[in-house]
N, C-alpha and C positions, 0 to 999 in steps of 0.2 A: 635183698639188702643192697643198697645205694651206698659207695664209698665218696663221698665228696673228693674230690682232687686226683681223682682218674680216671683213667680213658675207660669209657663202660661199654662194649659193642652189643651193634644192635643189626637184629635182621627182617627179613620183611614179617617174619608175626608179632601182632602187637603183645606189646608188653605195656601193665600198667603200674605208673613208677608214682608213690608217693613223696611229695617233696612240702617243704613250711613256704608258705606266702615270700617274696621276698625273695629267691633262690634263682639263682639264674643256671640254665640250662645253653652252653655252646655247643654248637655241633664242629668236630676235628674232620669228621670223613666224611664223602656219602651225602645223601639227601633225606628228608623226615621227614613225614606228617605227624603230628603234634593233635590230640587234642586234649583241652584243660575243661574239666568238668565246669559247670556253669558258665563259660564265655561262650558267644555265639559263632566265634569264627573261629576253625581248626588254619591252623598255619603251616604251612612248609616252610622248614629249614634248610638251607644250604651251606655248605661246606664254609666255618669261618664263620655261622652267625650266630645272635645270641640271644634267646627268648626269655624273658623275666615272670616268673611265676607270679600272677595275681592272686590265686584264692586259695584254700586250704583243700578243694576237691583233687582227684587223682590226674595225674596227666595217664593219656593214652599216646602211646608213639610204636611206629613203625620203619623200618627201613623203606621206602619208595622202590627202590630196583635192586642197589646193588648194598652189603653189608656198609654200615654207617657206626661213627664211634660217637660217643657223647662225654661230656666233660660239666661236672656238676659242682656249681657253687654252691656254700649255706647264706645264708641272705646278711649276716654281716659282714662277711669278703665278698660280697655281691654289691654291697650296699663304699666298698671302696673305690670304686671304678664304678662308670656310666659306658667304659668302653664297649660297641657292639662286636668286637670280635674278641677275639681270645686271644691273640698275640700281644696286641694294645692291654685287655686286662692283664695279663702276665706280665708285664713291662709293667705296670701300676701297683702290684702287688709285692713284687719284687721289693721295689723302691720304697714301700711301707713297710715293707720287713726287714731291710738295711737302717729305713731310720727308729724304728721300733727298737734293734739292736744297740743302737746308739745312744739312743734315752737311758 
């Protein structure tokens, strides 16, 4: 079970994480490999970056060397920020939920 909005650690055996289309995946620690069922290109993550789920298949990820954290969005707080790192979407996020309070 994936909790959206926390730090989820990860280590070198893979683990296969289900997520909805739309869902962005940052990585906080560490380095990944990523692969998304149906795309052609498995990806490595590095520290600070941020990978947007395209299809509804499983991701596969692993730590590369050393333990690595993950941080998972649902695709409509995904879908508020374009920011590729996580500090930037936090800083975006934030500021929708101060003016959301305000409404």
């Amino acid at each position: 079970h994936i909790d959206n909005g926390h730090l989820v650690p990860l280590d070198e055996a893979p683990r296969t994480i289900e997520l909805p289309a739309g869902s962005a995946v940052f990585l906080v620690r560490g380095e990944v490999w990523l692969t998304e069922d149906g795309q052609r290109e498995d990806v490595i993550l590095r520290a600070g970056m941020r990978y947007d789920v395209r299809g509804s298949g499983p991701l596969v990820l692993s730590a590369t060397a050393s333990p690595a954290e993950l941080f998972f969005v649902p695709p409509a707080q995904a879908r508020l920020s374009s920011a590729s790192h996580l500090q930037p979407y936090l800083t975006a996020r934030a500021m929708w939920l101060r003016e959301a309070e305000g409404r």
